[in-house]
C-alpha positions as CSV (number, residue, x, y, z in Angstrom):
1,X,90.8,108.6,-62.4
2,X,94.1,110.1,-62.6
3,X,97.0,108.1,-64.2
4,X,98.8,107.9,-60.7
5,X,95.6,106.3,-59.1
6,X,95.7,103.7,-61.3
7,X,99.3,103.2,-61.5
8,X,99.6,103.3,-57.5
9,X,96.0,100.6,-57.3
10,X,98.3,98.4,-60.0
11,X,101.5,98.0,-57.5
12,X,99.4,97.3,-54.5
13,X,98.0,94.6,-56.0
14,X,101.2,93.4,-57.4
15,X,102.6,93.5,-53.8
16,X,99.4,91.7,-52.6
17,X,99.8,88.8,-54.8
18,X,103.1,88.7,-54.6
19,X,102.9,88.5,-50.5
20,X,100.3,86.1,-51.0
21,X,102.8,83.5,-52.5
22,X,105.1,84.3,-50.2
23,X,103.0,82.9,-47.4
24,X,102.3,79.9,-49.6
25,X,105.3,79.0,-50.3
26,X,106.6,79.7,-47.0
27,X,103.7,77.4,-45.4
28,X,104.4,74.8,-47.9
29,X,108.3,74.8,-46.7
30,X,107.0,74.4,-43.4
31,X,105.2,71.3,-43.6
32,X,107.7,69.9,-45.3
33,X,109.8,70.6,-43.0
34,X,107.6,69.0,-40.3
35,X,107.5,65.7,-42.3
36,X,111.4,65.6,-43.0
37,X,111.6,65.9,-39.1
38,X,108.9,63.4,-38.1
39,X,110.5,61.1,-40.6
40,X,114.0,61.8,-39.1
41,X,112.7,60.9,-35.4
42,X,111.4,57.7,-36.1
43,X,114.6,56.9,-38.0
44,X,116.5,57.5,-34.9
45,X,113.8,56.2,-32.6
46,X,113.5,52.8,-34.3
47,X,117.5,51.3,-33.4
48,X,116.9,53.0,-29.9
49,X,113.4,51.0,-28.9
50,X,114.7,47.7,-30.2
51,X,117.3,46.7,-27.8
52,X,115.0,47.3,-24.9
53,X,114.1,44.7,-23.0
54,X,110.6,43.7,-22.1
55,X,109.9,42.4,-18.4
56,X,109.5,38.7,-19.3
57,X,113.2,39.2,-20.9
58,X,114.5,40.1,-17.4
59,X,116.4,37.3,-15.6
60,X,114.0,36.4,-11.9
61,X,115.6,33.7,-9.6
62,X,113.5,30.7,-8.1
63,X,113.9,30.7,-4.4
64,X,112.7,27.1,-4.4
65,X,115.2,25.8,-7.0
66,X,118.0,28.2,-5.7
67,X,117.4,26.5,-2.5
68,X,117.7,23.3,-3.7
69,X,121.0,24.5,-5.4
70,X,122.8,25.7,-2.0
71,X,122.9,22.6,-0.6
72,X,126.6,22.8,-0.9
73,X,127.2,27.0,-0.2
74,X,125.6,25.8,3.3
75,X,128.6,24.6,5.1
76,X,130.5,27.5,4.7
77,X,127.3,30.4,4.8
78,X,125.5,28.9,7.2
79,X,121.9,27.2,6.8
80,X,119.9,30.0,7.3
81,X,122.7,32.5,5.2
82,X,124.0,33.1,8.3
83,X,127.9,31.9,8.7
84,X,129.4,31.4,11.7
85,X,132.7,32.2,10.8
86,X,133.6,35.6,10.1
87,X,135.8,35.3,7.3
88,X,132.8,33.7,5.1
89,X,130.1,36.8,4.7
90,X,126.3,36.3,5.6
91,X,124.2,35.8,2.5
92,X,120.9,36.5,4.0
93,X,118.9,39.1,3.2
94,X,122.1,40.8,1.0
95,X,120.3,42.0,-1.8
96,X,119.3,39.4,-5.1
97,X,121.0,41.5,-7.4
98,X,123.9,42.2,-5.9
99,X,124.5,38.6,-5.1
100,X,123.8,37.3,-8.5
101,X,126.6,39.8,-9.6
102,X,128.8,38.9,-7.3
103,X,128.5,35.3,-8.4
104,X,128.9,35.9,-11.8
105,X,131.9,37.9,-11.0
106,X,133.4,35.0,-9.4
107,X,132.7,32.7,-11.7
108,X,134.0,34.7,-14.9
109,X,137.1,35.2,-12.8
110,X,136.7,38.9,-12.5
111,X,136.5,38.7,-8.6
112,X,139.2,35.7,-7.4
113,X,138.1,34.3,-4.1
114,X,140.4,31.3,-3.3
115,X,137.2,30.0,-1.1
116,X,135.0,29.5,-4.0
117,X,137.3,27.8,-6.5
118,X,135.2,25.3,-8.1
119,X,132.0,26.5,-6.3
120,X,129.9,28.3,-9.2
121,X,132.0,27.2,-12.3
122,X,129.7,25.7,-14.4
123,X,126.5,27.3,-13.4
124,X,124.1,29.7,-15.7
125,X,123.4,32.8,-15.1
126,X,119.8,31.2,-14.6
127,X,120.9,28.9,-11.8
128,X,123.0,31.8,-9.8
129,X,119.9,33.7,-10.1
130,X,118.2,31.1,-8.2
131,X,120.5,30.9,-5.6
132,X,120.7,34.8,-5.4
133,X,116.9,34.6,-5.0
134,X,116.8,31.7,-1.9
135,X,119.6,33.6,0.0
136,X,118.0,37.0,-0.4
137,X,114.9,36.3,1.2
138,X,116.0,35.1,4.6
139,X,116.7,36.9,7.5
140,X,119.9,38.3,8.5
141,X,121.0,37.8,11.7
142,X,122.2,41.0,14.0
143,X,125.1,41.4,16.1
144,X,127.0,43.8,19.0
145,X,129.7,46.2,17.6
146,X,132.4,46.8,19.6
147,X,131.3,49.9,21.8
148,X,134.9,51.1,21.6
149,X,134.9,51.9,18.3
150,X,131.2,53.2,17.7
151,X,132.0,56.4,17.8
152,X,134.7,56.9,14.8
153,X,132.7,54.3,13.2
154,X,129.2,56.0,13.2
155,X,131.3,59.3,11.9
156,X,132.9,57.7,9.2
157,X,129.8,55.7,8.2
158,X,127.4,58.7,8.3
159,X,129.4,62.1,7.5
160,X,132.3,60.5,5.8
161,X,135.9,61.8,5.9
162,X,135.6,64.6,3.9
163,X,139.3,65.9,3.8
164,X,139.7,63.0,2.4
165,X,137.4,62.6,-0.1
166,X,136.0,59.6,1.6
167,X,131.6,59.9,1.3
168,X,129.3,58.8,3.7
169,X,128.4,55.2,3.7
170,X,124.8,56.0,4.6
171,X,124.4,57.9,1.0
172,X,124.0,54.6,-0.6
173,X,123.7,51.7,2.0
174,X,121.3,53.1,4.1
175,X,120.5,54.5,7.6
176,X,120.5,50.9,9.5
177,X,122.6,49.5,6.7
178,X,119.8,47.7,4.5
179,X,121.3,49.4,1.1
180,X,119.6,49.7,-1.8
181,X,118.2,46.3,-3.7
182,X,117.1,47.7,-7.1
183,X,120.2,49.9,-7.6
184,X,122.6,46.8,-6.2
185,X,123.9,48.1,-3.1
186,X,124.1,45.4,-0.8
187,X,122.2,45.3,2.6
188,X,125.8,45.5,5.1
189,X,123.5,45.9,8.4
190,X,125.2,43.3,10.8
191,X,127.7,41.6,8.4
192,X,130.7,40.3,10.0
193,X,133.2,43.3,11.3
194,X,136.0,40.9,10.0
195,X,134.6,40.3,6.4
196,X,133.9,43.9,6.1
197,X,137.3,45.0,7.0
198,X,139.1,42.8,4.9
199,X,136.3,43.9,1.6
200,X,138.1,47.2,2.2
201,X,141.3,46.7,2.6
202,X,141.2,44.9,-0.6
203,X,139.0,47.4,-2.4
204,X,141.5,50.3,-1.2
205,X,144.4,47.9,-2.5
206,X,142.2,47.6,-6.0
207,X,142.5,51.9,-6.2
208,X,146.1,51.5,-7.4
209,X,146.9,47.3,-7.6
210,X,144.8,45.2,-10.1
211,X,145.5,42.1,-7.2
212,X,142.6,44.1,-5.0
213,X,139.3,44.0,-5.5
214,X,138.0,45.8,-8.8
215,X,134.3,44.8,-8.7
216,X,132.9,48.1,-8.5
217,X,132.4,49.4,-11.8
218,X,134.2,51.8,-13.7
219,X,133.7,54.8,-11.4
220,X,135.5,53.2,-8.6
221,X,133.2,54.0,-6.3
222,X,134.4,51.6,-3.2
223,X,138.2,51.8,-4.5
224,X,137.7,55.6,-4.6
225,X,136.1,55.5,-0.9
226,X,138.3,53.0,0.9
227,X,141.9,54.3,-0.6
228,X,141.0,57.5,1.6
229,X,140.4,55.0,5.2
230,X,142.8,54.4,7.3
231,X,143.0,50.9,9.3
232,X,141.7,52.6,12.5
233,X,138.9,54.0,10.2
234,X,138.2,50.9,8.5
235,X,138.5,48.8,11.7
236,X,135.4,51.2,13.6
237,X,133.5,51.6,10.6
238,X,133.3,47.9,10.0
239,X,132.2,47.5,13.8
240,X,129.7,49.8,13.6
241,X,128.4,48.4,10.6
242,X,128.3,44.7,12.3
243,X,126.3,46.6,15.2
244,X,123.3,48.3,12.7
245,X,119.6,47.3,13.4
C-alpha cells in the first residue's frame, strides 16, 4: 500500500474520532442544558403555585345566617330585596359577588353612601358575605319602563353611542339585563329607573371628580361609559333598563 493510502486512511480516522467527540460532548451540553432549565422552571414555578388559593380558602356566604343578619337592611330594601322606594336599589337577585363588594366598599369608606352610615361598619367580610348570599337568591321583582323613552333607551343599551365612545350595556350585563355573576356584573334587569340614573350621573361625575363614584376598578369602565351619556341618554337608558324581563 502506497504511502498516500495510508496517510489518507490515518486522517479519516482522525476526523472520525475527532467527530465522534464532537457529538459527545455536544450531547453531553445538551442535557445539561435540559437539567439547568428544568431546574430553572421549578424555581420560578414554586413562588407562582403558592399564593393560589384552594376552593375551601374561598370566602361562600350563608343565606340562612345572612338572612338572619338583614333584619335591619329590610326597612329600607324591602323584605323580599325588593324596595319600594326608588332611591334605595333592589337587592334581589343582584349578583352575590357584586354585592359583597359593594358592601365592603361601603364599609372601608371607598364608596360613601350617606344612607348606610353605620349600617355595615363593624361587620366581617364573613358576615357581608352572608348577607350577599340571602339577598342574591331571591327574586327580583319586574317593572314597566316608560314607553316614551324605550326607544333611545334600547339604542343606547344595546349598540351604545359609539361617537362617543360609549359601549353597549348588553356587552356585559346581559340581553334581559341579568349581568354576569362570576365576573361581578350586577344583574340591573328591572332595577329602579331612578337609582339607575342617579348610579350614572355619579359614575360620569367620578370620570373627572373623586366626589363621584369610583368603584369600578382601575379601568374605569362605568366612569369611562357614563362620561360619554347625556341626561336624555341616561334618563331612557335607565327606563329601559327598569322595563327588562
Amino acid at each position: 500500500m502506497s504511502n498516500k493510502k495510508l496517510t489518507t486512511m490515518a486522517i479519516d480516522k482522525t476526523s472520525t474520532a475527532i467527530a465522534v467527540s464532537a457529538i459527545e460532548k455536544a450531547d453531553i451540553f445538551l442535557k445539561a442544558v435540559k437539567v439547568s432549565i428544568a431546574s430553572a422552571l421549578l424555581v420560578t414555578m414554586v413562588p407562582v403555585m403558592a399564593p393560589v388559593a384552594t376552593s375551601a380558602e374561598i370566602l361562600r356566604g350563608d343565606p340562612a345566617i345572612g338572612e338572619q343578619k338583614a333584619v335591619t337592611c329590610v326597612a329600607c330594601h324591602g323584605m323580599d330585596g325588593n324596595s319600594l322606594v326608588p332611591t334605595f336599589p333592589k337587592l334581589a337577585g343582584l349578583g352575590e359577588k357584586y354585592l359583597l363588594q359593594q358592601m365592603q366598599h361601603i364599609r372601608d369608606g371607598l364608596r360613601p353612601v350617606p344612607a348606610m352610615v353605620g349600617q355595615v361598619d363593624n361587620m366581617s367580610d364573613q358576615e357581608l358575605a352572608d348577607i350577599a348570599a340571602y339577598f342574591n337568591q331571591l327574586d327580583r321583582t319586574r317593572q314597566s319602563a316608560n314607553p316614551e323613552l324605550i326607544a333611545l333607551g334600547s339604542k343606547v343599551y344595546r349598540a351604545g353611542v359609539a361617537e362617543r365612545n360609549v359601549s353597549a350595556c348588553i356587552a356585559c350585563h346581559g340581553a334581559t339585563g341579568n349581568g354576569n355573576s362570576p365576573a361581578g356584573f350586577p344583574a340591573i334587569g328591572g332595577q329602579h329607573a331612578e337609582y339607575i340614573a342617579a348610579q350614572l350621573v355619579s359614575y360620569r361625575k367620578g370620570y373627572e371628580d373623586p366626589t363621584g363614584r369610583v368603584t369600578d376598578g382601575d379601568i374605569k369602565i362605568m366612569r369611562s361609559n357614563a362620561f360619554g351619556l347625556s341626561d336624555r341618554e341616561i334618563e331612557a337608558v335607565s327606563a329601559y333598563i327598569s322595563g327588562l324581563q
